[in-house]
mmJSON file of the N, C-alpha and C atoms, coordinates in Angstrom:
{"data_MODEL":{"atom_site":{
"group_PDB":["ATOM","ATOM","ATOM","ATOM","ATOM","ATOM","ATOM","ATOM","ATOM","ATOM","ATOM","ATOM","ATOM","ATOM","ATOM","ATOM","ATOM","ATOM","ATOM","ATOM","ATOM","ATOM","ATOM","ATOM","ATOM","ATOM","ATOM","ATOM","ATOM","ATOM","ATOM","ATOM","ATOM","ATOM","ATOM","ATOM","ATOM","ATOM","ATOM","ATOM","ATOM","ATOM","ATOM","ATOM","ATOM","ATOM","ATOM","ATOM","ATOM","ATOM","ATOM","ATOM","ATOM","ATOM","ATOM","ATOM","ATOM","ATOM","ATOM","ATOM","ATOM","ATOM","ATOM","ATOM","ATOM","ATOM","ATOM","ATOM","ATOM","ATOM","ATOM","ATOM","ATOM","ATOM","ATOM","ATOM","ATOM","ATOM","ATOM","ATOM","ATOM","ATOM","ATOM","ATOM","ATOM","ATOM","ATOM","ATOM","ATOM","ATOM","ATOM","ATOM","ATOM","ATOM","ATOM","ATOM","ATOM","ATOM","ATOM","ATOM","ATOM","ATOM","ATOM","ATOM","ATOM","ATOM","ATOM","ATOM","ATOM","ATOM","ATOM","ATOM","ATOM","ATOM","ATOM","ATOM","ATOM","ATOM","ATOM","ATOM","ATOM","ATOM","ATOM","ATOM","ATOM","ATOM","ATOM","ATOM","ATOM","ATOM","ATOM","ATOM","ATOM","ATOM","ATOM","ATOM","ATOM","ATOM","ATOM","ATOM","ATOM","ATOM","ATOM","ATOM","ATOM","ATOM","ATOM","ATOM","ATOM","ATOM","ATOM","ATOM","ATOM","ATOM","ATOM","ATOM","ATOM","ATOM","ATOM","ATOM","ATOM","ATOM","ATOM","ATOM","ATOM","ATOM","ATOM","ATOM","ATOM","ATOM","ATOM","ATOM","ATOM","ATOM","ATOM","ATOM","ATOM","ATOM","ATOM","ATOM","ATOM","ATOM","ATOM","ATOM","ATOM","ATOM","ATOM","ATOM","ATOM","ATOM","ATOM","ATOM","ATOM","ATOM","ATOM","ATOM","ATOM","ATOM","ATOM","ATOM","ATOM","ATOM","ATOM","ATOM","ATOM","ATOM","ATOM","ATOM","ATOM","ATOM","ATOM","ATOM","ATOM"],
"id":[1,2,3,4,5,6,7,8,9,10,11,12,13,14,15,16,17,18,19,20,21,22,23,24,25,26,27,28,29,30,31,32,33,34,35,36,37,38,39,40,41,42,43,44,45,46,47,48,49,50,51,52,53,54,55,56,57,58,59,60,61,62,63,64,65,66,67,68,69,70,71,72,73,74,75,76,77,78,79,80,81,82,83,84,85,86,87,88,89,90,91,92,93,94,95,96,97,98,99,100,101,102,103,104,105,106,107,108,109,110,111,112,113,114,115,116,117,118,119,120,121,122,123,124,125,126,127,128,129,130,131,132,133,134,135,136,137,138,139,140,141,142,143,144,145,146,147,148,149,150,151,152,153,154,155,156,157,158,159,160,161,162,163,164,165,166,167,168,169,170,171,172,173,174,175,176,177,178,179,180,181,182,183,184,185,186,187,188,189,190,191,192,193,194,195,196,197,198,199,200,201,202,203,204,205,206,207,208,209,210,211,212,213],
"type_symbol":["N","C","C","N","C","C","N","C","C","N","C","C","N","C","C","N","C","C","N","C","C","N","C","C","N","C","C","N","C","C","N","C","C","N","C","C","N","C","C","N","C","C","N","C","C","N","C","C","N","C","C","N","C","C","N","C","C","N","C","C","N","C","C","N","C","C","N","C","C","N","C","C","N","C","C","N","C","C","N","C","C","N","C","C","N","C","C","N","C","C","N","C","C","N","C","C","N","C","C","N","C","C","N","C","C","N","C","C","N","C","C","N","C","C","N","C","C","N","C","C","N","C","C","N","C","C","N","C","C","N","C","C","N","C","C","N","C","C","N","C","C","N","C","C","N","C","C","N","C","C","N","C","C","N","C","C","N","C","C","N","C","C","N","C","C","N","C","C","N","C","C","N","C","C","N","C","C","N","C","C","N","C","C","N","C","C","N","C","C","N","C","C","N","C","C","N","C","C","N","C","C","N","C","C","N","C","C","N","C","C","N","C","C"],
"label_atom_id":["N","CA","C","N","CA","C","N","CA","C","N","CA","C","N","CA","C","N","CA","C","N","CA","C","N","CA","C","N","CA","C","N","CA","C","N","CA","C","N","CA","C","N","CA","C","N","CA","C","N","CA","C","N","CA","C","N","CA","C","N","CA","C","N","CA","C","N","CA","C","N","CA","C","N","CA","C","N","CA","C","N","CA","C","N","CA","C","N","CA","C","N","CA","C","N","CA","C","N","CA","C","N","CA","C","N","CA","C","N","CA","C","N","CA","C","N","CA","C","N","CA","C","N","CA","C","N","CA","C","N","CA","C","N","CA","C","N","CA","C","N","CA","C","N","CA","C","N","CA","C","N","CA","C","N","CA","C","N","CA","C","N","CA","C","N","CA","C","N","CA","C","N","CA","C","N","CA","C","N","CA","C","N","CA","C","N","CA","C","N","CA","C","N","CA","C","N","CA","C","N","CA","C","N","CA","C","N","CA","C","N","CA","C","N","CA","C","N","CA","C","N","CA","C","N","CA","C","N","CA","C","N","CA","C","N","CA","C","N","CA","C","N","CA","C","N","CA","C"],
"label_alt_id":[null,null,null,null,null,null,null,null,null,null,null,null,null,null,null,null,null,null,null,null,null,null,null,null,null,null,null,null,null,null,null,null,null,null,null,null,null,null,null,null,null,null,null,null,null,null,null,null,null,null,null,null,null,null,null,null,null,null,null,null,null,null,null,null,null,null,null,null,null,null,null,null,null,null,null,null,null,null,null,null,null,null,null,null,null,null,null,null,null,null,null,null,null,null,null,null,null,null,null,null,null,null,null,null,null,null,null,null,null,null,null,null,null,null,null,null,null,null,null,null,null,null,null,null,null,null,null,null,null,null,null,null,null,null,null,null,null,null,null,null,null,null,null,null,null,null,null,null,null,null,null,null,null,null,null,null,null,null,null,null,null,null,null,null,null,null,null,null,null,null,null,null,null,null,null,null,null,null,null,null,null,null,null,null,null,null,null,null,null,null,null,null,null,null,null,null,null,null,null,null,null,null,null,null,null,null,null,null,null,null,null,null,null],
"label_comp_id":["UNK","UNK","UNK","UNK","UNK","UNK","UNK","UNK","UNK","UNK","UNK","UNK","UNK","UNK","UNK","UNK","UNK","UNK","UNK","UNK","UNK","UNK","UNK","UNK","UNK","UNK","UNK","UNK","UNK","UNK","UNK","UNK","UNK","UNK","UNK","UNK","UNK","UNK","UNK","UNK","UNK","UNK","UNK","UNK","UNK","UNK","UNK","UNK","UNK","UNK","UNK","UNK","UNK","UNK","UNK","UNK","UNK","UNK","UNK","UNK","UNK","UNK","UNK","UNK","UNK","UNK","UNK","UNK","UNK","UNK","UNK","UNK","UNK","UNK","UNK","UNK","UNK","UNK","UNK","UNK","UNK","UNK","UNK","UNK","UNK","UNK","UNK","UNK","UNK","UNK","UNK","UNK","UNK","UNK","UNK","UNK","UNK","UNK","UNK","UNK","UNK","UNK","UNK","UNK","UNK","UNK","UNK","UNK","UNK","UNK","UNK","UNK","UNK","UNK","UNK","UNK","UNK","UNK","UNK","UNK","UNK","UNK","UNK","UNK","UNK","UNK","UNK","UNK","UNK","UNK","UNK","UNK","UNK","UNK","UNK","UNK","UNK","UNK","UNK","UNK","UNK","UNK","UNK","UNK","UNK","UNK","UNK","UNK","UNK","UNK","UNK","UNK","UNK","UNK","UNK","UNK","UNK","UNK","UNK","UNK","UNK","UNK","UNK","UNK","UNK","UNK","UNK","UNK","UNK","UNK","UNK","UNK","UNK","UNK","UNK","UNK","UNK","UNK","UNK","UNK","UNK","UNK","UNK","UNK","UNK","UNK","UNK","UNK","UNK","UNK","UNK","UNK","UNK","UNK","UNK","UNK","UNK","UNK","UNK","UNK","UNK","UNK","UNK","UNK","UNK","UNK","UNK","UNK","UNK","UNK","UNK","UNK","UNK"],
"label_asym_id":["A","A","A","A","A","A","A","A","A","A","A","A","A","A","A","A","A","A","A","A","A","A","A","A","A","A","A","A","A","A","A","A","A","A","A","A","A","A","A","A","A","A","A","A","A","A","A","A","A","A","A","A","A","A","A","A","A","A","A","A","A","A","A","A","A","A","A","A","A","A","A","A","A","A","A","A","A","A","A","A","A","A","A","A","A","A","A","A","A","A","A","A","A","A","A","A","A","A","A","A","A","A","A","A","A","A","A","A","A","A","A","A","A","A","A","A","A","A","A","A","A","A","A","A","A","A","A","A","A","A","A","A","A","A","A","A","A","A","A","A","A","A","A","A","A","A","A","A","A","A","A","A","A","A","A","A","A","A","A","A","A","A","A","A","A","A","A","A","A","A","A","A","A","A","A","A","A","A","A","A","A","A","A","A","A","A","A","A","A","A","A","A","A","A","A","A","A","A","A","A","A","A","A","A","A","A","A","A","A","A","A","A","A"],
"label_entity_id":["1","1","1","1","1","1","1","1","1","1","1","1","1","1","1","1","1","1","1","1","1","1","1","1","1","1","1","1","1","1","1","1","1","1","1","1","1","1","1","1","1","1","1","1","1","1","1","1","1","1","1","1","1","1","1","1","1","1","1","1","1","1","1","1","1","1","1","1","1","1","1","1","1","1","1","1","1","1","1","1","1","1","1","1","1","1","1","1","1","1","1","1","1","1","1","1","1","1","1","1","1","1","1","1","1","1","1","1","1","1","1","1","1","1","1","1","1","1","1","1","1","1","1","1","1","1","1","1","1","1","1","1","1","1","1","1","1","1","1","1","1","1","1","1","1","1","1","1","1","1","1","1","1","1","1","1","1","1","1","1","1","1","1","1","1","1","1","1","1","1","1","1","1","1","1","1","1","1","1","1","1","1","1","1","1","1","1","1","1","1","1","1","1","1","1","1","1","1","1","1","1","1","1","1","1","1","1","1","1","1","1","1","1"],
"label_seq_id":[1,1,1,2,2,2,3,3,3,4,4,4,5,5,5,6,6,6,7,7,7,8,8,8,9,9,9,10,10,10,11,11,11,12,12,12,13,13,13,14,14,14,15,15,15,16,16,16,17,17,17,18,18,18,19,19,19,20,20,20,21,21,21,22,22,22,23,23,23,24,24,24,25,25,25,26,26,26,27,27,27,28,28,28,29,29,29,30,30,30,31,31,31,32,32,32,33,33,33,34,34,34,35,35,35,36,36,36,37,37,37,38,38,38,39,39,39,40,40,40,41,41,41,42,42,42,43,43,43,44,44,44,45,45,45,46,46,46,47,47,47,48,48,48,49,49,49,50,50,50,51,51,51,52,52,52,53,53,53,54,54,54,55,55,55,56,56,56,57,57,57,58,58,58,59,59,59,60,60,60,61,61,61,62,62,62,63,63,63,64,64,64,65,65,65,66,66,66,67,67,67,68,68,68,69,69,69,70,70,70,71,71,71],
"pdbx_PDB_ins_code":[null,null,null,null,null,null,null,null,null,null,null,null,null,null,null,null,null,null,null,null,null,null,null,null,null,null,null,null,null,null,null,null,null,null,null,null,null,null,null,null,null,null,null,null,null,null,null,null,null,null,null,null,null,null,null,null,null,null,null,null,null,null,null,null,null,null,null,null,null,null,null,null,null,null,null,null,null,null,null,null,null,null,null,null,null,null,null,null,null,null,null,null,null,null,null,null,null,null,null,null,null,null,null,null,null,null,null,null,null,null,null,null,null,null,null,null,null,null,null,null,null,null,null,null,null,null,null,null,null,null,null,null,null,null,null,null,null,null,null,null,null,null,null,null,null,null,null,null,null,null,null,null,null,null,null,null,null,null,null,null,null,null,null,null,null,null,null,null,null,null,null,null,null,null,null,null,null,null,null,null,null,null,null,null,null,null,null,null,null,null,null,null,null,null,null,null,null,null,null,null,null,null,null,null,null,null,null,null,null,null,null,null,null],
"Cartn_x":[0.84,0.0,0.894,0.736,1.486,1.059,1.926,1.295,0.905,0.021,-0.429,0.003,0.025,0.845,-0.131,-1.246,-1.801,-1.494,-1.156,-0.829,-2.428,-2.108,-3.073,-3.654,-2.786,-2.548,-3.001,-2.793,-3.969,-5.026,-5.212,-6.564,-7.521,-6.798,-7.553,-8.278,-7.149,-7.258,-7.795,-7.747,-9.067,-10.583,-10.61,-12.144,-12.412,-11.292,-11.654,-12.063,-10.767,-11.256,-11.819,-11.607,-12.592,-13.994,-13.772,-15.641,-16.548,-15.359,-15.552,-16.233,-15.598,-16.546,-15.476,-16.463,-16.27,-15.575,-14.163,-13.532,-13.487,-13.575,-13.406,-14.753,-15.593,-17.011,-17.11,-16.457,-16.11,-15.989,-14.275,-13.647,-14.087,-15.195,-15.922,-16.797,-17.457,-18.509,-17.785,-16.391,-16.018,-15.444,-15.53,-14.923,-16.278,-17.019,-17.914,-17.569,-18.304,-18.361,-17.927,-18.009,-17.41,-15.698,-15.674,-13.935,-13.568,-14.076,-13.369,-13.236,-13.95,-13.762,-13.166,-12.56,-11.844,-10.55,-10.163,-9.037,-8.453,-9.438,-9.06,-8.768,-8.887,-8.225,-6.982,-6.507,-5.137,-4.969,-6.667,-6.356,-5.666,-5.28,-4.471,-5.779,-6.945,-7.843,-8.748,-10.289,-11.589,-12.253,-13.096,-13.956,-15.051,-16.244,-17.031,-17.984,-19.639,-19.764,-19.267,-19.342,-18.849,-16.747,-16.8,-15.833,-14.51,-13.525,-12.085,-11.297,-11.165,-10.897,-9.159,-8.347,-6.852,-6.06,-5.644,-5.326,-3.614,-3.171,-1.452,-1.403,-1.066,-0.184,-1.68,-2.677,-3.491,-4.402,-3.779,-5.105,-5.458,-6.289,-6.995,-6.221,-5.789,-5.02,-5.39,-6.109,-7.262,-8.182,-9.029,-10.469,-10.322,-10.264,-10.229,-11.815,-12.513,-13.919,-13.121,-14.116,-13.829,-13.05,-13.372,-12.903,-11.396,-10.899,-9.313,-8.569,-7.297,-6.276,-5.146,-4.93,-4.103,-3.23,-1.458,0.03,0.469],
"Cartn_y":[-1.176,0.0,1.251,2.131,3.456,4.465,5.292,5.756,7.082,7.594,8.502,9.492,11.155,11.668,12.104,11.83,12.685,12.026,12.22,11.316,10.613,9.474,9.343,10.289,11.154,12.202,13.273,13.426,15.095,14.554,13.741,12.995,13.091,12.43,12.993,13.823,14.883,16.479,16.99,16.414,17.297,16.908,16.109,15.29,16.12,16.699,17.006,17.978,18.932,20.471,21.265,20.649,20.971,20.539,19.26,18.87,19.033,19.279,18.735,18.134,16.901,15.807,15.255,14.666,14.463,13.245,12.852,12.107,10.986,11.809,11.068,10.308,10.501,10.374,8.822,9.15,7.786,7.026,7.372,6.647,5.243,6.362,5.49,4.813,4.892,4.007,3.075,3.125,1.944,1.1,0.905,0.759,-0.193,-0.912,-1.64,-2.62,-3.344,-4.058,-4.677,-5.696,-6.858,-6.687,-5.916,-5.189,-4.797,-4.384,-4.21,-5.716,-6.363,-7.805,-8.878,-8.776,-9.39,-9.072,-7.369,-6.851,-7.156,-6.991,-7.465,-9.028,-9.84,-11.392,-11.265,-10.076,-10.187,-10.667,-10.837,-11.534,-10.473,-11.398,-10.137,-9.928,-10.509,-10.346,-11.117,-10.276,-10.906,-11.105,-11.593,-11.716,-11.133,-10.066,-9.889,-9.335,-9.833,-9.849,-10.0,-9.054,-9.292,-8.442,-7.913,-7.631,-8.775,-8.238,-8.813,-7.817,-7.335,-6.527,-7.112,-6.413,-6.708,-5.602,-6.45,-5.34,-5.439,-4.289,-4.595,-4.018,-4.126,-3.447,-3.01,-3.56,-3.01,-2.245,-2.513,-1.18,-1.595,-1.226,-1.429,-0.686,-1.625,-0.999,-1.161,-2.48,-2.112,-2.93,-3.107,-3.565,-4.333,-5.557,-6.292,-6.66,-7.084,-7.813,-8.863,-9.669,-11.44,-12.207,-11.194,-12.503,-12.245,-11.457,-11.02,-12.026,-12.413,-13.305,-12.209,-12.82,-12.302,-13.128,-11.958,-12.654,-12.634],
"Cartn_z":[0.0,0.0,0.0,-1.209,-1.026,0.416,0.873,1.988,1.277,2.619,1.859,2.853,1.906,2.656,3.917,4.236,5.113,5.965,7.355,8.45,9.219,10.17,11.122,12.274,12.262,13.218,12.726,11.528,11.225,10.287,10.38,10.185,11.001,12.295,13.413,14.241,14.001,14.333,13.392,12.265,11.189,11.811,11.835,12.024,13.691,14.952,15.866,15.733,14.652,15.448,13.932,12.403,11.529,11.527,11.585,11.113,13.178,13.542,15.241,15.692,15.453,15.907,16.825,18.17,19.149,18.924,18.896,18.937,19.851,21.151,22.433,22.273,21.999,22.115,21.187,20.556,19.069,19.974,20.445,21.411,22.69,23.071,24.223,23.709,22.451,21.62,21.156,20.82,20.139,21.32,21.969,23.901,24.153,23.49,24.091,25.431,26.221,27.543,26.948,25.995,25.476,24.67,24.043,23.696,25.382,26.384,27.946,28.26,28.604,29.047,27.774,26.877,26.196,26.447,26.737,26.41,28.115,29.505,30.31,30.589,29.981,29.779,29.509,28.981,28.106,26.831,26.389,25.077,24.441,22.914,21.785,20.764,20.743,19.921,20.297,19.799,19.789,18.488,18.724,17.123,17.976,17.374,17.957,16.847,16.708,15.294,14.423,13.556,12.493,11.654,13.501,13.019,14.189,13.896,14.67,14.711,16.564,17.208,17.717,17.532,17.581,18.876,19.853,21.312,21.198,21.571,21.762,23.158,24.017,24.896,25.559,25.884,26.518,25.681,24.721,23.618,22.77,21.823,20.756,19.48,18.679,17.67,16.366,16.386,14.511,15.199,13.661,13.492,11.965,12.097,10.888,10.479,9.312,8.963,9.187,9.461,10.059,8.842,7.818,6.668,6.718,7.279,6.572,7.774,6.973,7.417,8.596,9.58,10.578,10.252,10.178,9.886,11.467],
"occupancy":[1.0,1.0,1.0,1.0,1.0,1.0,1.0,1.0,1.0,1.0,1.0,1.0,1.0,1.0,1.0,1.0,1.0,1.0,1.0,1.0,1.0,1.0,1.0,1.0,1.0,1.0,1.0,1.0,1.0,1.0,1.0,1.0,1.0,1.0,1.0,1.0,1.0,1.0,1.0,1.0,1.0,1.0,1.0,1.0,1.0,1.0,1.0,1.0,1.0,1.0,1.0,1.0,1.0,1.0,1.0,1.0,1.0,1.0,1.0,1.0,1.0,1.0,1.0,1.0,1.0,1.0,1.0,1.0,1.0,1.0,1.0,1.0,1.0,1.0,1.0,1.0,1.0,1.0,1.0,1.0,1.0,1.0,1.0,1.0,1.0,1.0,1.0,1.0,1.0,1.0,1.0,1.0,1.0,1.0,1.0,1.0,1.0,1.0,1.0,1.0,1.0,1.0,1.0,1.0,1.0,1.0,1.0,1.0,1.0,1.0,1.0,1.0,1.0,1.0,1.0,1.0,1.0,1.0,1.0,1.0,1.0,1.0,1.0,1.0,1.0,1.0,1.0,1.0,1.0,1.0,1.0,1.0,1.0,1.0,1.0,1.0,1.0,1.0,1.0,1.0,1.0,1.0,1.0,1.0,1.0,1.0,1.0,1.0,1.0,1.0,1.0,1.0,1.0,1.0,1.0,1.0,1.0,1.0,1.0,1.0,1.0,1.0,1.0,1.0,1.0,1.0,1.0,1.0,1.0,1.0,1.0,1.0,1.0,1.0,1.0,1.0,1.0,1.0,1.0,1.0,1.0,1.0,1.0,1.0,1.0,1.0,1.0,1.0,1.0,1.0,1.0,1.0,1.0,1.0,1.0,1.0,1.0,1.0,1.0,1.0,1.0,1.0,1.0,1.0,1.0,1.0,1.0,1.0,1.0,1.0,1.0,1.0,1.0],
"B_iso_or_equiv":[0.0,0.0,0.0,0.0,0.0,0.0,0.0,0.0,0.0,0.0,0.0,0.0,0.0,0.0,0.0,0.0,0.0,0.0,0.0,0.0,0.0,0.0,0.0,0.0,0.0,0.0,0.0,0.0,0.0,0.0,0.0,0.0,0.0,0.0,0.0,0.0,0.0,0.0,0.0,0.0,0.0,0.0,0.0,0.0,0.0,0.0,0.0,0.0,0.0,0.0,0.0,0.0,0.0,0.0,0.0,0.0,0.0,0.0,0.0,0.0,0.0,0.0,0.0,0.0,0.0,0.0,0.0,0.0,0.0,0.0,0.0,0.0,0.0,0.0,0.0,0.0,0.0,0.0,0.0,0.0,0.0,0.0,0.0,0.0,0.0,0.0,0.0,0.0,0.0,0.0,0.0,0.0,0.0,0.0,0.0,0.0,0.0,0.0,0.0,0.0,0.0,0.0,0.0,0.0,0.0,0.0,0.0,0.0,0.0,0.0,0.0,0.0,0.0,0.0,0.0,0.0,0.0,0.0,0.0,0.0,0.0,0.0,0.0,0.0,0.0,0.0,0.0,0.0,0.0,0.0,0.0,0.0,0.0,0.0,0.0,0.0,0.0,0.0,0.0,0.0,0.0,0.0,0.0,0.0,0.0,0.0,0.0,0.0,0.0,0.0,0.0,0.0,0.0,0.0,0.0,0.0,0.0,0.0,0.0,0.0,0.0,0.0,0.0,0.0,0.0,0.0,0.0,0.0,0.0,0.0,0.0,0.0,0.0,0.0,0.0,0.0,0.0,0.0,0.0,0.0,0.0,0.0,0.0,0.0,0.0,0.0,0.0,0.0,0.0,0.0,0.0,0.0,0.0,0.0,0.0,0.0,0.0,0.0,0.0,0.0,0.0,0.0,0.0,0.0,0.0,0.0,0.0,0.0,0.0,0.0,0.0,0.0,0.0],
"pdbx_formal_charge":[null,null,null,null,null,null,null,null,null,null,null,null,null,null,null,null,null,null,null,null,null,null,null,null,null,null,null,null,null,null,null,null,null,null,null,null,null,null,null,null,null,null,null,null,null,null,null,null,null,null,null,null,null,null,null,null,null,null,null,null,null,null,null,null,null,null,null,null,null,null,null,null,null,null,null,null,null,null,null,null,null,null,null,null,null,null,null,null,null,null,null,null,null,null,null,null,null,null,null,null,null,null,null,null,null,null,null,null,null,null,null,null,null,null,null,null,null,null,null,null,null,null,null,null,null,null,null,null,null,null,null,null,null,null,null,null,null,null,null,null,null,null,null,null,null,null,null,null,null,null,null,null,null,null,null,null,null,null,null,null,null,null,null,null,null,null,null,null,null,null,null,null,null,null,null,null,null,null,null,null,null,null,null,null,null,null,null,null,null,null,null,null,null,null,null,null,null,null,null,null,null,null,null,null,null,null,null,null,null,null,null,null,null],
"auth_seq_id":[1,1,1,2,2,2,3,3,3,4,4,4,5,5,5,6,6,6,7,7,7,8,8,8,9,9,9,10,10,10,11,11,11,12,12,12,13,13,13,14,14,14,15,15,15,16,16,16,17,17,17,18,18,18,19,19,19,20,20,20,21,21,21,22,22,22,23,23,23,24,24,24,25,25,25,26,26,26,27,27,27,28,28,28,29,29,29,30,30,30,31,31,31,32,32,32,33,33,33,34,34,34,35,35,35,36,36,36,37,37,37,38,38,38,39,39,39,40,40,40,41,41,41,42,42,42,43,43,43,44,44,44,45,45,45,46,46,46,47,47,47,48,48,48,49,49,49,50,50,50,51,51,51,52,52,52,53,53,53,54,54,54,55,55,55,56,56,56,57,57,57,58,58,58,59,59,59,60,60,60,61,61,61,62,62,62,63,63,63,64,64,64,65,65,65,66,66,66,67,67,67,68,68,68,69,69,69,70,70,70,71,71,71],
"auth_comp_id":["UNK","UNK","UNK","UNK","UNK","UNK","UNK","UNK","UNK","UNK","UNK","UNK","UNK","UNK","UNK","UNK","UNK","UNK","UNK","UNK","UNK","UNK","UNK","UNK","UNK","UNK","UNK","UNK","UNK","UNK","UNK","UNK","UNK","UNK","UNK","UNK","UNK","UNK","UNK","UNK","UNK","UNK","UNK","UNK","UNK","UNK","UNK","UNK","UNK","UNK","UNK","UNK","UNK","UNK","UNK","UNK","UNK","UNK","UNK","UNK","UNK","UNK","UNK","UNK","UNK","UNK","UNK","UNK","UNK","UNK","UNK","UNK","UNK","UNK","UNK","UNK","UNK","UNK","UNK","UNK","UNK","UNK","UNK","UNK","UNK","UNK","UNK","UNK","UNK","UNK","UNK","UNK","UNK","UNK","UNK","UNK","UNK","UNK","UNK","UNK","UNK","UNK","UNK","UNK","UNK","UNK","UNK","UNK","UNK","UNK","UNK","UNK","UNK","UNK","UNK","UNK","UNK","UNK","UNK","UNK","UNK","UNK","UNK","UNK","UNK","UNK","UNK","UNK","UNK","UNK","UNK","UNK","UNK","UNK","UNK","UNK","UNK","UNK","UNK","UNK","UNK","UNK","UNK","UNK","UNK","UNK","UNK","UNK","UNK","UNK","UNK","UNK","UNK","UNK","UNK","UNK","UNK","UNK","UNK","UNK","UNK","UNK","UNK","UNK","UNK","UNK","UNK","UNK","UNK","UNK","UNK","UNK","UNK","UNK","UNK","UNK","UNK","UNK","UNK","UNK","UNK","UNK","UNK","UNK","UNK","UNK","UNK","UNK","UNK","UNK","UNK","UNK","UNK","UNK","UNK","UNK","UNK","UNK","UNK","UNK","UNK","UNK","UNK","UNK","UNK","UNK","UNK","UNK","UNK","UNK","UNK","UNK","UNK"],
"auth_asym_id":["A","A","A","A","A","A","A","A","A","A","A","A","A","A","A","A","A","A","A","A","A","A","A","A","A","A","A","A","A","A","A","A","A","A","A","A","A","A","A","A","A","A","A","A","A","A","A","A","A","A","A","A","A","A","A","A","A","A","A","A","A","A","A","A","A","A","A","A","A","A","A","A","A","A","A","A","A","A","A","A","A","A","A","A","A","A","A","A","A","A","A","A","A","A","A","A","A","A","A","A","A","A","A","A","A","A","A","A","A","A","A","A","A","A","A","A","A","A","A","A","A","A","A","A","A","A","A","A","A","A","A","A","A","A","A","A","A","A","A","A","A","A","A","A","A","A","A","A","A","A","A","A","A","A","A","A","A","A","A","A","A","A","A","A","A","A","A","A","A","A","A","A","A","A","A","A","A","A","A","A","A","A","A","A","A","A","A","A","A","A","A","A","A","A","A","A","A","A","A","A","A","A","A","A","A","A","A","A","A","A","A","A","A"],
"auth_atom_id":["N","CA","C","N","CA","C","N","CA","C","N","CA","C","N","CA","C","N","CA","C","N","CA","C","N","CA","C","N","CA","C","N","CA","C","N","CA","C","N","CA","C","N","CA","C","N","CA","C","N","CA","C","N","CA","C","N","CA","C","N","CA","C","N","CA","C","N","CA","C","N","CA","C","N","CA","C","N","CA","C","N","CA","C","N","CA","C","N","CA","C","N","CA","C","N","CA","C","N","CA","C","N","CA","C","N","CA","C","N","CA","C","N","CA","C","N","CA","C","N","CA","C","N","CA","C","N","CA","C","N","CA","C","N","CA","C","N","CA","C","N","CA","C","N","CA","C","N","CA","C","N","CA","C","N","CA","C","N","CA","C","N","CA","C","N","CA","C","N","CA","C","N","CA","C","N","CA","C","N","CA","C","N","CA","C","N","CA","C","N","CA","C","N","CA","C","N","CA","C","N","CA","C","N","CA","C","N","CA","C","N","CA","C","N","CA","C","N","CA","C","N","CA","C","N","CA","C","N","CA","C","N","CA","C","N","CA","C","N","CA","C","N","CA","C","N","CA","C"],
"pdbx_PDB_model_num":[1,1,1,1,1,1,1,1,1,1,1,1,1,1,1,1,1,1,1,1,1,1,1,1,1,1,1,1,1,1,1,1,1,1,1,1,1,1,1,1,1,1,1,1,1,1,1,1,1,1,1,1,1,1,1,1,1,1,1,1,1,1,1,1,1,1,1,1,1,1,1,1,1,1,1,1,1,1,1,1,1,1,1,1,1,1,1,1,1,1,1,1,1,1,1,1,1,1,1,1,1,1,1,1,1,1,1,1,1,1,1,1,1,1,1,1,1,1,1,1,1,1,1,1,1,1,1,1,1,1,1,1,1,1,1,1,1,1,1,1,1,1,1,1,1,1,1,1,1,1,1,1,1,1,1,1,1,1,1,1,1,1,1,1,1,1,1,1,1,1,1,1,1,1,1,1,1,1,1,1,1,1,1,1,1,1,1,1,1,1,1,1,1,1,1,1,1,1,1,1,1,1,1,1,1,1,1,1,1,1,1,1,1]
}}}
């Protein structure tokens, strides 16, 4: 994948403080009870519906669809 030049980081900050949307607010919606009690097991990942939720270090670092292959 070519990168692109816009970073993850003013991606972010566009979406906060142009369109201002409540980021944090995302944040805690995507934070469901079930992503808390998976990520407190220590697992490194859940499947939950239809997606597959991937934790490093205590956090949530992507969101795969179920169909895609983990290396």
């Amino acid at each position: 994948m070519i990168e692109h030049p816009v970073s993850d980081h003013a991606l972010v900050r566009y979406m906060e403080r142009v369109l201002e949307l409540d980021v944090d607010g995302m944040r805690d919606f995507i934070l469901t009870k079930d992503i808390k009690a998976a990520m407190s097991t220590g697992a490194k990942s859940a499947s939950i519906g239809e997606f597959k939720y991937i934790f490093k270090n205590n956090k949530l670092v992507t969101i795969h669809g179920r169909s895609r292959e983990d290396g």
